[in-house]
Phi, psi and omega in degrees: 000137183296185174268159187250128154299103171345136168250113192309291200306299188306317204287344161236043150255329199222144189216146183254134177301184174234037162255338164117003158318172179226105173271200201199137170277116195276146192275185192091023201224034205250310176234184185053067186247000196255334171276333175299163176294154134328286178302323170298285190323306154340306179302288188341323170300322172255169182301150166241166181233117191321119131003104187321269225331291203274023191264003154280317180296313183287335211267341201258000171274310159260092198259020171222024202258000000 
């Protein structure tokens, strides 16, 4: 089997725990910030975790992370 290529733009969006989760930075938190909560930004700030459904699609874009 050949080797699978990484896909770069996913490889610094998503990093895997080591329970084998995938985390992920929730978007919304780059611009227009000022109509947003306190408590939202705040949320916002910490990791989310890729979704069981999409966690085949990110594991074949970063098949070595």
């Amino acid at each position: 089997m050949p080797k699978v290529k990484t896909n770069r733009s996913a490889a610094k969006r998503f990093r895997c725990t080591s329970s084998g989760q995938v985390k992920r930075s929730k978007a919304h938190r780059s611009h227009i910030l000022t109509k947003k909560t306190r408590q939202r930004k705040r949320k916002l700030r910490k990791a989310g975790l890729v979704h069981a459904h999409d966690l085949a699609r990110v594991r074949r874009l970063v098949p070595y992370a």
